[in-house]
VOKOLPA-359125 format. One record per residue (C-alpha): x, y, z; residue number from 1; residue in one letter. Coordinates in steps of 0.2 Angstrom, whole numbers, plus 2048, in hexadecimal, padded with zeros to 3 digits. Layout:
BEGIN
NODE X Y Z NUM a
...
END
This chain:
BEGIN
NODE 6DD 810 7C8 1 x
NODE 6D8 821 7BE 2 x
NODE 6DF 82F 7C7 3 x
NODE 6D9 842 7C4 4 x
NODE 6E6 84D 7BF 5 x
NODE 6E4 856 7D3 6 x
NODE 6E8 844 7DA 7 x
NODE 6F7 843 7CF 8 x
NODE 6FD 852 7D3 9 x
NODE 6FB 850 7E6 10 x
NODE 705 83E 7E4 11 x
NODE 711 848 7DD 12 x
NODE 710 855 7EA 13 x
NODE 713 847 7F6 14 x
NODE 721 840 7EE 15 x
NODE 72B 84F 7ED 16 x
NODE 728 853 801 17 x
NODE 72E 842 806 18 x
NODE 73F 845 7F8 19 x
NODE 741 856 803 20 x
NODE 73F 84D 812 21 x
NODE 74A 840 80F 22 x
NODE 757 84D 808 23 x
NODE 754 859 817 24 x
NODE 757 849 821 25 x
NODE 768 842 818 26 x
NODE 770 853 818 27 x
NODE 76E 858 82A 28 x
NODE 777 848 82D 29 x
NODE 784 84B 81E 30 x
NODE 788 85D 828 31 x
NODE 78B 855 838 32 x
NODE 797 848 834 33 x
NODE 7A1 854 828 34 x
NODE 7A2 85F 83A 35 x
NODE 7A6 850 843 36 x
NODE 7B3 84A 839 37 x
NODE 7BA 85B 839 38 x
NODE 7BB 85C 84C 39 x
NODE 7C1 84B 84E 40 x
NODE 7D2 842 847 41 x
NODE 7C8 831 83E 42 x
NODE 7D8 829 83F 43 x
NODE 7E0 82D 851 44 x
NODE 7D6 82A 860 45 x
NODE 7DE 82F 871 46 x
NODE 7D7 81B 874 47 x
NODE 7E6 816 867 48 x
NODE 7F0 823 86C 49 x
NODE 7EF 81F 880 50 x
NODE 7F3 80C 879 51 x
NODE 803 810 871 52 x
NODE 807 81B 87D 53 x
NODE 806 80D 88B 54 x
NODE 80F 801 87F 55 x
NODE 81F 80D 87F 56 x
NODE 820 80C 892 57 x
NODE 81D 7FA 890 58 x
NODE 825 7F3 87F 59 x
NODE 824 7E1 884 60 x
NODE 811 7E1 888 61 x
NODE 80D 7D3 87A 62 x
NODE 7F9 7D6 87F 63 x
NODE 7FB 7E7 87C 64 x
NODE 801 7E5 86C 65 x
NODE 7F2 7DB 865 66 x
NODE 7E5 7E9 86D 67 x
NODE 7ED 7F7 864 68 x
NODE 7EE 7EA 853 69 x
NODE 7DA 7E7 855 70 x
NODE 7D5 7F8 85B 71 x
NODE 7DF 7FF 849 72 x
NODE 7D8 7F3 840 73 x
NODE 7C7 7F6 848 74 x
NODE 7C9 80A 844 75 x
NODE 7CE 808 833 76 x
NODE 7C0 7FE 82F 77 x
NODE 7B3 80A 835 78 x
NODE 7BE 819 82E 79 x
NODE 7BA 810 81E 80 x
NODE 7A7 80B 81F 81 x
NODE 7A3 81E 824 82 x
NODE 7AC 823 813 83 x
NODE 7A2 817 80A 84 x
NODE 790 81C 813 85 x
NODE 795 830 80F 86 x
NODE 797 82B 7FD 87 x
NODE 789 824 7FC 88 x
NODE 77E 830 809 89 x
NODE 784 83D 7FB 90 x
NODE 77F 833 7EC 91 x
NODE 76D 82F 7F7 92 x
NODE 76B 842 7F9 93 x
NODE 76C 844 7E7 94 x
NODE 761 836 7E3 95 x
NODE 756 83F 7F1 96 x
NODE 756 851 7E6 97 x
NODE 755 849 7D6 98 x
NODE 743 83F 7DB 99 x
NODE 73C 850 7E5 100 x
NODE 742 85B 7D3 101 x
NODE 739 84E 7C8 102 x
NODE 728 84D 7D4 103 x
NODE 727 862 7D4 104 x
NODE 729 863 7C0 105 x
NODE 71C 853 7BF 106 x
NODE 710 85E 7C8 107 x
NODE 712 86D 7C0 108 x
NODE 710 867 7B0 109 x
NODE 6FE 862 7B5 110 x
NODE 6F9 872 7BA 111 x
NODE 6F4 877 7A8 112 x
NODE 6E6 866 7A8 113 x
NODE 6DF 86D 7B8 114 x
NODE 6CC 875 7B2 115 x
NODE 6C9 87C 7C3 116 x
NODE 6D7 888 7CC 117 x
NODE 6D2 88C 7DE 118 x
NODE 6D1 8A0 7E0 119 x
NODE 6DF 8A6 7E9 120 x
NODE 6E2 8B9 7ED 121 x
NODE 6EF 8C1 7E5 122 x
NODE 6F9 8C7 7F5 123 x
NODE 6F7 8B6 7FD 124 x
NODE 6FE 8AE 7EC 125 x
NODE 70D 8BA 7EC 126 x
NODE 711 8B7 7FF 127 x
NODE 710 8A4 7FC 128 x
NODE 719 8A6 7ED 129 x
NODE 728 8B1 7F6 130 x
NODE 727 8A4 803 131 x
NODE 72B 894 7F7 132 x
NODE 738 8A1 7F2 133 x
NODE 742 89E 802 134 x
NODE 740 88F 806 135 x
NODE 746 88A 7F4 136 x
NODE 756 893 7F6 137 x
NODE 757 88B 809 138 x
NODE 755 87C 802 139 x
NODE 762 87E 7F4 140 x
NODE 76E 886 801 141 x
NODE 76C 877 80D 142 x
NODE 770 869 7FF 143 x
NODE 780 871 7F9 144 x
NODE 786 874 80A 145 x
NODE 780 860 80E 146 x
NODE 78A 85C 7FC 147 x
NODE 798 866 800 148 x
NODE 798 85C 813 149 x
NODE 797 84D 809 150 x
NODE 7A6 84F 7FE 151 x
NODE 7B3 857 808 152 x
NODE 7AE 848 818 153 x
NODE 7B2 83D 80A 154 x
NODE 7C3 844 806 155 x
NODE 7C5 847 81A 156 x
NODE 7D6 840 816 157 x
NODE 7DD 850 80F 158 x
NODE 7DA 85A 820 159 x
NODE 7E9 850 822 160 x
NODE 7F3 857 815 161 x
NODE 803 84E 80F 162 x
NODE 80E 85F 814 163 x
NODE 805 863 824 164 x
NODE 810 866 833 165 x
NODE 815 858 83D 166 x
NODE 816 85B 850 167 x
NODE 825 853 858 168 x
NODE 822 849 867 169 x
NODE 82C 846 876 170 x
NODE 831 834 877 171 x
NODE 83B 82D 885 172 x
NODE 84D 82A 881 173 x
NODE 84B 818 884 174 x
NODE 840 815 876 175 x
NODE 842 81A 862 176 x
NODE 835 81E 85B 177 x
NODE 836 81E 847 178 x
NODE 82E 82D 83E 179 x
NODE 82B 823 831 180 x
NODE 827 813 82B 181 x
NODE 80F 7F0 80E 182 x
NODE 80B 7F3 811 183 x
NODE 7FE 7F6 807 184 x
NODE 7F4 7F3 80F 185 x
NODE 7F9 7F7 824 186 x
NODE 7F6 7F6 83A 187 x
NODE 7FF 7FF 845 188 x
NODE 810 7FA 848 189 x
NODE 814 7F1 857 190 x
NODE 827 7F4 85D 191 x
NODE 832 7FC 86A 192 x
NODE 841 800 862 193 x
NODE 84A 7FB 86F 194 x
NODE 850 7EA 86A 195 x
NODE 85F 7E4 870 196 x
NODE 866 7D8 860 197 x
NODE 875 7D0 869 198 x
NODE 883 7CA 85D 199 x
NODE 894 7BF 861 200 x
NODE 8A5 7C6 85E 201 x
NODE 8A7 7BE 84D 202 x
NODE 896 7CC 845 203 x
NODE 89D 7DC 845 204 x
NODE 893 7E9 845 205 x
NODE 899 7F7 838 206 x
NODE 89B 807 83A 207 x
NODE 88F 815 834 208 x
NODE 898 81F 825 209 x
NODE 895 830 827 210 x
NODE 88F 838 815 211 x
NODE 89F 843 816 212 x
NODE 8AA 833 814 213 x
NODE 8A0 82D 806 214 x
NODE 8AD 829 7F6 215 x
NODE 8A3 823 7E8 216 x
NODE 8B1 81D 7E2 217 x
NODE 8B1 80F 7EC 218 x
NODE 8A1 806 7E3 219 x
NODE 8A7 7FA 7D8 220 x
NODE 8A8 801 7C5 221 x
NODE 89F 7F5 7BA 222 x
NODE 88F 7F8 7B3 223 x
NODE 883 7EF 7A5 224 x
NODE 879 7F3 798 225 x
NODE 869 800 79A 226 x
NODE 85E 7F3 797 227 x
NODE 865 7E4 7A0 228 x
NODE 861 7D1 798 229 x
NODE 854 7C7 7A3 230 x
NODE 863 7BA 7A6 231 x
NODE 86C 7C9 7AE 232 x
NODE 85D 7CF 7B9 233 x
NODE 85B 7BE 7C0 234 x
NODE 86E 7BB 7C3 235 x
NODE 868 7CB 7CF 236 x
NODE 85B 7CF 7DC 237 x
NODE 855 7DF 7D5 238 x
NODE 845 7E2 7DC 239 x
NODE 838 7DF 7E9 240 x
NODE 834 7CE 7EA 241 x
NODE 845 7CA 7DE 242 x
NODE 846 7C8 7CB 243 x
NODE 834 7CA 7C6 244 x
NODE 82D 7D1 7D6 245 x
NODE 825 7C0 7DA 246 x
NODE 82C 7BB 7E5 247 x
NODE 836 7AD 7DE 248 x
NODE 84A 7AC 7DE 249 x
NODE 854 7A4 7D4 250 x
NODE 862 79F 7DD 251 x
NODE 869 78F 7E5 252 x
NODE 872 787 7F6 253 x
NODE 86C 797 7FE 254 x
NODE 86C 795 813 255 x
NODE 85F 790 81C 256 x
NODE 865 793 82C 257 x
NODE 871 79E 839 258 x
NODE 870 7A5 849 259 x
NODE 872 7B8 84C 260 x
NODE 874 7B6 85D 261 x
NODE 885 7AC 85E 262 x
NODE 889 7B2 84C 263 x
NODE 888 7A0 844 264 x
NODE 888 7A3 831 265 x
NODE 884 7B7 832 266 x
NODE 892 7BC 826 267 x
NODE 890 7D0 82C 268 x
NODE 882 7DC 833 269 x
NODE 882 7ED 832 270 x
NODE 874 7FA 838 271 x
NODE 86C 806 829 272 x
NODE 86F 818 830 273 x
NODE 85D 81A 82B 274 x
NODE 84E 811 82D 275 x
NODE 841 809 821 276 x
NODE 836 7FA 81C 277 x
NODE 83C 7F8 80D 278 x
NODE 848 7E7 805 279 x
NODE 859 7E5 7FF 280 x
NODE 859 7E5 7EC 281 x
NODE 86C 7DF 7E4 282 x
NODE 876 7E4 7D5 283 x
NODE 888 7D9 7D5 284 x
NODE 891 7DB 7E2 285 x
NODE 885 7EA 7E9 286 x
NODE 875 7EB 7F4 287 x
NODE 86A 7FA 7F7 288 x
NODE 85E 7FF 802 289 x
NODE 854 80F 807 290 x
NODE 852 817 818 291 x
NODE 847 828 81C 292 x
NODE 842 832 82D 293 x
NODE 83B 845 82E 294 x
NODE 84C 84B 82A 295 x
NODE 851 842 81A 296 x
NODE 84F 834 80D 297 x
NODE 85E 82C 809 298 x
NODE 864 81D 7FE 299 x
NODE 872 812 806 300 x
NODE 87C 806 7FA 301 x
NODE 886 7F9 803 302 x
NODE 896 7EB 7FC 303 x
NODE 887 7DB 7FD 304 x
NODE 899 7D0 800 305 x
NODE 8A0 7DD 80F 306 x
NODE 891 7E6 816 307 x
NODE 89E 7F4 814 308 x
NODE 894 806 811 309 x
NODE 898 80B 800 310 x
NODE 88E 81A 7FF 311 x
NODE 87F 823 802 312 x
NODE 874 831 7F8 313 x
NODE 867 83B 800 314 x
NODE 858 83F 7F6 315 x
NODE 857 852 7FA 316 x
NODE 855 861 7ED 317 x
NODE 849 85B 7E3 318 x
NODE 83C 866 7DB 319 x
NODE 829 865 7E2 320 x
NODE 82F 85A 7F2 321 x
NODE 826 85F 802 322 x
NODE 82F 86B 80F 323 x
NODE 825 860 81D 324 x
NODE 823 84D 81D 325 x
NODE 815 846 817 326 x
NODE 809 83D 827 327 x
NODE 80C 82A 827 328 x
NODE 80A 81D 833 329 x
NODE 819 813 83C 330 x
NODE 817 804 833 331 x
NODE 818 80A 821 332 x
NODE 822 81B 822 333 x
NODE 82C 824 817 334 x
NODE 835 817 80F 335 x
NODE 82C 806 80C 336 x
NODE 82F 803 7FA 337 x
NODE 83D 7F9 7F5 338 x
NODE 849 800 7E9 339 x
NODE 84B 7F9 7D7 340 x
NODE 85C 7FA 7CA 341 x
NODE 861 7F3 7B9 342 x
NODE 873 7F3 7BC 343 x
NODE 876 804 7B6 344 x
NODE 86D 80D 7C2 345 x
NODE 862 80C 7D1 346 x
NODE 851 813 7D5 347 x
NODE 849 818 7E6 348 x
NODE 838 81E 7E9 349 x
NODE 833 826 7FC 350 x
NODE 823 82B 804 351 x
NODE 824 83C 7FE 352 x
NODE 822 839 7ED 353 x
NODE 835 83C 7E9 354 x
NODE 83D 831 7DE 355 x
NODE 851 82F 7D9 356 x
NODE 85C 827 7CE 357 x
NODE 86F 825 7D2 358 x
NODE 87C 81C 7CB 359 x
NODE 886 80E 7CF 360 x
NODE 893 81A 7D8 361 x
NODE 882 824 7DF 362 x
NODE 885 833 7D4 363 x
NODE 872 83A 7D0 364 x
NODE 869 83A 7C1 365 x
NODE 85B 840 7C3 366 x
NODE 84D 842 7CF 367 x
NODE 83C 848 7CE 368 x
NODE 82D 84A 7D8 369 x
NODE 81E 841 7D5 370 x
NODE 811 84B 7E0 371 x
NODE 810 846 7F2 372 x
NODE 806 835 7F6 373 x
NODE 7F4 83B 7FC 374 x
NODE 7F9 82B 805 375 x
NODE 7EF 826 81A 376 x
NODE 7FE 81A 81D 377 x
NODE 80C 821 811 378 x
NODE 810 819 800 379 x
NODE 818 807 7FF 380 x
NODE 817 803 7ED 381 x
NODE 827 7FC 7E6 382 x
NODE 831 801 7D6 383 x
NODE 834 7F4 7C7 384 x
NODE 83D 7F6 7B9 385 x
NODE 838 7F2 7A7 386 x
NODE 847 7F2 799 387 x
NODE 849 806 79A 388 x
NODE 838 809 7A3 389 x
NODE 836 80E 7B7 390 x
NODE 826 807 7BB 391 x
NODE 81D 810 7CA 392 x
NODE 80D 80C 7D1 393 x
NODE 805 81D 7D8 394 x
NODE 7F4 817 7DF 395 x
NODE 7EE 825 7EC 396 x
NODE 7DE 82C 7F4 397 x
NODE 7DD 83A 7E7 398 x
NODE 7E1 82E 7D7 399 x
NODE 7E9 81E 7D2 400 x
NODE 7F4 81D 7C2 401 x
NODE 804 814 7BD 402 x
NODE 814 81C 7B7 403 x
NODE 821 817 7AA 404 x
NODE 831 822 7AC 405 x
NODE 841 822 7A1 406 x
NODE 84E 819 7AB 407 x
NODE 859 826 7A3 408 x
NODE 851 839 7A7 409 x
NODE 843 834 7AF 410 x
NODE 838 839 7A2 411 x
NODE 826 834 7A2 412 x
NODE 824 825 794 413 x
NODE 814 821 799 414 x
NODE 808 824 7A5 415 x
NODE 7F6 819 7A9 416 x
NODE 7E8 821 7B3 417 x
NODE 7E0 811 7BE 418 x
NODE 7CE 810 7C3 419 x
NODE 7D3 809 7D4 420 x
NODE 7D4 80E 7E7 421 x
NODE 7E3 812 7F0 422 x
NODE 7F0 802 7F2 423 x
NODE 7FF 7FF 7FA 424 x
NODE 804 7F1 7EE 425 x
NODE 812 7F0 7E1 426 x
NODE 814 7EC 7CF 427 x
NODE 819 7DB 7C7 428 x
NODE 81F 7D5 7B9 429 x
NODE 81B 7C5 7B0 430 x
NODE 81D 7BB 79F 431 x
NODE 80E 7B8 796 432 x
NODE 80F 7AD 788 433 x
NODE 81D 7B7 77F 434 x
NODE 81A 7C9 787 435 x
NODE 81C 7D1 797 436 x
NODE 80D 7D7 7A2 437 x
NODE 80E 7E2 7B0 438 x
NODE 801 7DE 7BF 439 x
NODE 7FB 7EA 7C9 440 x
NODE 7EC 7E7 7D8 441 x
NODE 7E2 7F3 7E1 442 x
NODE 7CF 7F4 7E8 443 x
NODE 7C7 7EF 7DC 444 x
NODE 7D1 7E9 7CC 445 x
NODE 7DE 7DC 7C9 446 x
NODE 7E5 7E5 7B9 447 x
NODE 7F2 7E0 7AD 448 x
NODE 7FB 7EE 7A0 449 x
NODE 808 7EC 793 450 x
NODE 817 7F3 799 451 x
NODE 81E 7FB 78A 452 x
NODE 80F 805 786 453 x
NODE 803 806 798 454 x
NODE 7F5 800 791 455 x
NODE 7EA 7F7 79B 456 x
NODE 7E6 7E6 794 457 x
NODE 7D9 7DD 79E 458 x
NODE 7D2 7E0 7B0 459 x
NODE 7CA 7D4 7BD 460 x
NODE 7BE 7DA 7CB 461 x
NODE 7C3 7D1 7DA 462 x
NODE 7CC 7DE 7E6 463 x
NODE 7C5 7EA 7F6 464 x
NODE 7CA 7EF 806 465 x
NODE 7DD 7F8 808 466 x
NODE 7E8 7ED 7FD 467 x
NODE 7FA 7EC 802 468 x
NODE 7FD 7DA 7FA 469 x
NODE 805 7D9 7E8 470 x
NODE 800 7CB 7DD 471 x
NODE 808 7B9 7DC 472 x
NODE 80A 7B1 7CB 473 x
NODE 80E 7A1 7C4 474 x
NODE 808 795 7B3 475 x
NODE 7FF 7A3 7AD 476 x
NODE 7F5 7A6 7BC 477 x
NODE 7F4 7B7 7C7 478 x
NODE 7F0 7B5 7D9 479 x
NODE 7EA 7C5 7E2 480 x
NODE 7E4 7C5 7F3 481 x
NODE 7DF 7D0 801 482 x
NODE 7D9 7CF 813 483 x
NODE 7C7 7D3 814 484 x
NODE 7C6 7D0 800 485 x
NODE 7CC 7BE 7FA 486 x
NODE 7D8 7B4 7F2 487 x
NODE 7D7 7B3 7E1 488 x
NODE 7DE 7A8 7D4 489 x
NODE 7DD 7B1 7C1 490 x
NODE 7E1 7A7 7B1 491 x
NODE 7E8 7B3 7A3 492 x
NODE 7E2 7B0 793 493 x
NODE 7D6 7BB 785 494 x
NODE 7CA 7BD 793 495 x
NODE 7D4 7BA 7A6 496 x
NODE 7C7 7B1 7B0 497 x
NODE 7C7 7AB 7C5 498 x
NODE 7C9 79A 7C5 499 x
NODE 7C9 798 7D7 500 x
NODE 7C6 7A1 7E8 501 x
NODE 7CA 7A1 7F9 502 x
NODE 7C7 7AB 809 503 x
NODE 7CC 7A1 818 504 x
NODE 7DD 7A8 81A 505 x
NODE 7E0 7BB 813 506 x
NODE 7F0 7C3 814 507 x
NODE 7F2 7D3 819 508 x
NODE 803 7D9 812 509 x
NODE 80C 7CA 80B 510 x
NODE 80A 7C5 7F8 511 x
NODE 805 7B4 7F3 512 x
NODE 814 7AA 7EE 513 x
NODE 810 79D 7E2 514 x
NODE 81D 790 7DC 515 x
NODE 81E 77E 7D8 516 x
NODE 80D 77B 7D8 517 x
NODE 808 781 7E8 518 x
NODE 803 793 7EF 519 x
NODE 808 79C 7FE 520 x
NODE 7FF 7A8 807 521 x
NODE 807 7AF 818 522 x
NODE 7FA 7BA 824 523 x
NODE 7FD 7C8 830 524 x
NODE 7F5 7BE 83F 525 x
NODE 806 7B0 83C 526 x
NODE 7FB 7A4 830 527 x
NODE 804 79B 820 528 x
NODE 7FA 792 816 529 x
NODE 7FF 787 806 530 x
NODE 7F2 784 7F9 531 x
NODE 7F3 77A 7E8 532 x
NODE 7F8 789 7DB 533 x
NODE 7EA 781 7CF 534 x
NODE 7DC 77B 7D9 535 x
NODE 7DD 784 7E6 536 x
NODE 7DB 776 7F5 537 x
NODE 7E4 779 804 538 x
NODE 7F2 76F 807 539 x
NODE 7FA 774 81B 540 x
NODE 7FA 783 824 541 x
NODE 803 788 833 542 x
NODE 801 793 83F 543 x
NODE 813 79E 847 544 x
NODE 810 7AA 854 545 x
NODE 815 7B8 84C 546 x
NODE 80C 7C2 83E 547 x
NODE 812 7C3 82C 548 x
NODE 814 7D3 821 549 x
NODE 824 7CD 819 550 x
NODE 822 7C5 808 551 x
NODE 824 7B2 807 552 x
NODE 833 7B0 7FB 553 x
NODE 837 79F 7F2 554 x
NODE 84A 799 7EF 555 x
NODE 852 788 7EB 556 x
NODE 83F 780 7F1 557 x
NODE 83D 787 801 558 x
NODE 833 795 804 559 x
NODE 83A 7A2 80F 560 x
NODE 82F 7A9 81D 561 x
NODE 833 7B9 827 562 x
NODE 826 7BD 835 563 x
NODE 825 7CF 83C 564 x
NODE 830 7C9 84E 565 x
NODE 83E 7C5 843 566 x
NODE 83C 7B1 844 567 x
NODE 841 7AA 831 568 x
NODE 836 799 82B 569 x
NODE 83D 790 820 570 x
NODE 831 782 817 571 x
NODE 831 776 80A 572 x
NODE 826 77C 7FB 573 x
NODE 81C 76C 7FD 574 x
NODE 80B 765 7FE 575 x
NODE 80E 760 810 576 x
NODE 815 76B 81E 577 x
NODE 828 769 820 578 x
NODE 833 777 82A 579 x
NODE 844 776 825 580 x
NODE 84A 783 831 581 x
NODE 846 78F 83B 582 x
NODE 853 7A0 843 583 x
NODE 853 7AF 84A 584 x
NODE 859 7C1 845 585 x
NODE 858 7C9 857 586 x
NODE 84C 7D6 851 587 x
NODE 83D 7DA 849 588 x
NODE 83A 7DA 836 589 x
NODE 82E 7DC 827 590 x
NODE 839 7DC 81B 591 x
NODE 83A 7CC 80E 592 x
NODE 84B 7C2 80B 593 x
NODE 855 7C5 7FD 594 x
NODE 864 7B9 7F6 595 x
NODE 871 7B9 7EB 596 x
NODE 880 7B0 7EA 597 x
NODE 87F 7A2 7F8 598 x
NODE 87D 7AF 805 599 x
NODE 86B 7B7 80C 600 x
NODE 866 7CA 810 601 x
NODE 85B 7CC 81E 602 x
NODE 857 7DF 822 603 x
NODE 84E 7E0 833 604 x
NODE 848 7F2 83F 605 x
NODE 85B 7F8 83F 606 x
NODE 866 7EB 838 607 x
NODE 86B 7E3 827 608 x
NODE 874 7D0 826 609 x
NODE 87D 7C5 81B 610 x
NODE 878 7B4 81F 611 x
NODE 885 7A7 817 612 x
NODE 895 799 81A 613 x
END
């Protein structure tokens, strides 16, 4: 078809209206959501609020409870998909521009072919022309107010600024409420604090140590080398999820049963002054933990054989920490990262971005802070250590990077920008071949980066959605998964490839566990399910009627099994489904068992025990 050079420039004239249509069109609603969003908290509705509300006066009400776990869930989801439709209403809107640009210089530059010009007068020309004037520099004015809509709706997050004021609330007596509490990666928690964890006569509870009758002293003197040998990390339990922060332990004849309630193989309990989400990790004859509110952050350190309150450090003073606490949700808080130490020291990470190093005796090294967590739930990413390196995994809504820091001064050795989304999950460390890889997950990368320098090795596109999991490892395979993603088995190699996939069950905030073969992967709606580690076919799965955000942890080959109403599973690592035992704490618990020496660490809501003979 030949088209005259009049037709070709009324198509493009055409074009270019339908562009400024479709423009005028996306920003109007661009501006309106940005006013909505403004006017209306996305991520506290007086429907949730009302629910909560109603659960303190009824804390028993197990139907209540799964309403207010489906209507977060359902919130969160749609918080999510309107992020994604404003990013890409603003990309569409500059699509829009771009086209109506391109048509206009298209038709101008066929005005010169034109051999006929109507006559026009020259005060009607320069009327018209003053006209087009205005409505250019309308038109302009509208599409950066609709792009300016578009990008501070899409960072709605920071009208919820990590140091803005907090308003107490007035809480019955009966019922304490935590200020603050992997997950990445979570609902809202479910719990009235009023448990009553009955005890026989034989489990003392022991005193709380005021910080005034702290004596360093008291901590047992002996210390090891900087950079301890990997025999000597796995004599101990570290980190998150034990020696490698898979989840595996190595010790043996380690209990598989008690009973809190008549005190039957609880060697002593004591409850942590402060409260947090975060594990047990064990030096020798020492056991720390981490516990934070509105009014401090504070590292407790404990006699692992005594339960005896050796000492405890608050992390206060430190440069750049906020003045107000950050806004964080009940079931991740201020203090969900487990600690980490080589022996020599001990490392504690919090929700406000503060981190600290003490010694053995808790005298401070250092402390520094890393920038406060532009965090929706509040940061839960675990420490690791790596000969004289502090790994830290810093994945935020304003930028995701991970962070080597001298174990000494705290000195930056390294530090990787990530091309990720915000993650709640923490690093690992595994052997490959004859080196080390540290393996971090996050929406939407599996990545892997040499520890000694932060270079990222290789990356795998498998992720979405919140992660809160950490990765399983085994036989040169990682195992990432996700709910609402998938579970995804990684072979290493020159080029690391999927070499299977699953999505039937999805955990939430448990890791994978994968040992002996087999592959265990817990879910927050109380499903375990054990998969060939290779293949990838499903062996059993069982349903409990608790959900699980305590990660799965393998020892002497059992899997150890913590649901969130304090109920501790203990299975066979088998092909067929074989329950060994099962007991009770007396109260709830996230928090994934920790072993060392014949005897079991359990940390629940408000209470630490020593299982053993």
């Amino acid at each position: 078809m030949n088209l005259t050079v009049k037709d070709k420039m009324n198509l493009a004239r055409t074009v270019a209206w339908i562009a400024a249509v479709f423009c005028l069109v996306i920003s109007v609603m661009l501006i309106a959501n940005y006013f909505q969003l403004k006017t209306v908290d996305p991520l506290e509705t007086p429907a949730l609020q009302s629910l909560v509300e109603r659960l303190r006066q009824d804390p028993q009400d197990e139907a209540l409870k799964n309403d207010i776990r489906a209507l977060d869930l359902m919130i969160r989801k749609a918080y999510f998909t309107s992020q994604w439709q404003i990013r890409t209403g603003s990309w569409m809107l500059v699509l829009g521009v771009l086209v109506s640009v391109l048509a206009i210089r298209y038709q101008k530059s066929l005005r010169p072919g034109l051999e006929e010009m109507e006559s026009i007068s020259k005060d009607a020309f320069l009327d018209k022309q003053l006209a087009r004037k205005w409505l250019m520099y309308s038109g302009v004015g509208l599409l950066a107010l609709a792009l300016l809509s578009g990008f501070f709706s899409n960072n709605i997050l920071d009208e919820y600024e990590p140091n803005a004021v907090v308003l107490e609330q007035q809480i019955s007596p009966e019922v304490e409420v935590v200020d603050v509490l992997p997950l990445e990666e979570s609902a809202i928690a479910i719990e009235a604090e009023d448990e009553k964890a009955e005890s026989a006569p034989e489990v003392e509870d022991k005193p709380e140590v005021k910080e005034k009758e702290i004596k360093p002293a008291e901590a047992p003197a002996k210390t090891v080398a900087a950079v301890p040998t990997q025999a000597q990390i796995r004599q101990n339990y570290p980190y998150f999820r034990g020696p490698d922060g898979t989840g595996i332990s190595y010790k043996t004849n380690v209990p598989e049963k008690f009973d809190a309630t008549s005190g039957q193989q609880v060697l002593w309990k004591v409850k942590v002054p402060k409260h947090g989400y975060n594990s047990p990790v064990i030096w020798d004859d020492l056991l720390f933990v981490s516990g934070a509110d509105n009014a401090a952050r504070v590292v407790y350190c404990y006699n692992k054989n005594t339960g005896d309150l050796l000492w405890e450090a608050k992390a206060d003073q430190i440069p750049g920490s906020p003045a107000t606490m950050p806004k964080v949700t009940e079931d991740t808080g201020l203090a969900a990262p487990s600690m980490a130490t080589n022996g020599s020291a001990v490392f504690a990470i919090f929700g406000t971005g503060d981190l600290i190093a003490l010694d053995m005796a808790g005298k401070r090294l250092w402390a520094k802070n890393l920038g406060v967590p532009d965090n929706h739930y509040g940061h839960s990413s675990s420490l690791i250590i790596y000969k004289n390196k502090l790994i830290v995994q810093y994945d935020t809504n304003r930028g995701s990077k991970v962070i080597a820091l001298s174990v000494i001064d705290g000195s930056t050795a390294w530090e990787t920008q990530r091309n990720v989304k915000i993650s709640w999950a923490s690093p690992v460390l595994v052997t490959v071949g004859n080196k080390q890889q540290l393996i971090l997950t996050a929406e939407p990368l599996v990545a892997g980066y040499d520890p000694e320098t932060g270079k990222e090795l290789w990356t795998v596109d498998c992720m979405m959605g919140e992660v809160g999991p950490s990765v399983g490892y085994a036989n040169g395979i990682v195992y990432a998964a996700n709910e609402y993603a998938t579970l995804a088995a990684i072979k290493l190699g020159e080029e690391p490839e999927i070499v299977w996939e699953d999505s039937e069950y999805l955990p939430e905030v448990a890791s994978p566990l994968a040992a002996d073969g087999l592959l265990i992967i817990a879910t927050s709606y109380g499903v375990v399910a054990c998969y060939d580690a290779l293949e990838g076919t499903k062996f059993w799965e069982q349903e409990y009627s608790n959900g699980i955000y305590a990660s799965p942890v393998y020892a002497d080959g059992k899997v150890y099994i913590m649901d969130m109403g304090g109920n501790l599973h203990v299975v066979k690592m088998a092909k067929e489904y074989q329950l060994v035992a099962e007991s009770k704490l007396g109260e709830k618990s996230v928090c994934s068992p920790v072993f060392a020496d014949g005897k079991m660490y359990l940390r629940g809501f408000e209470h630490l025990y020593c299982i053993g003979k």
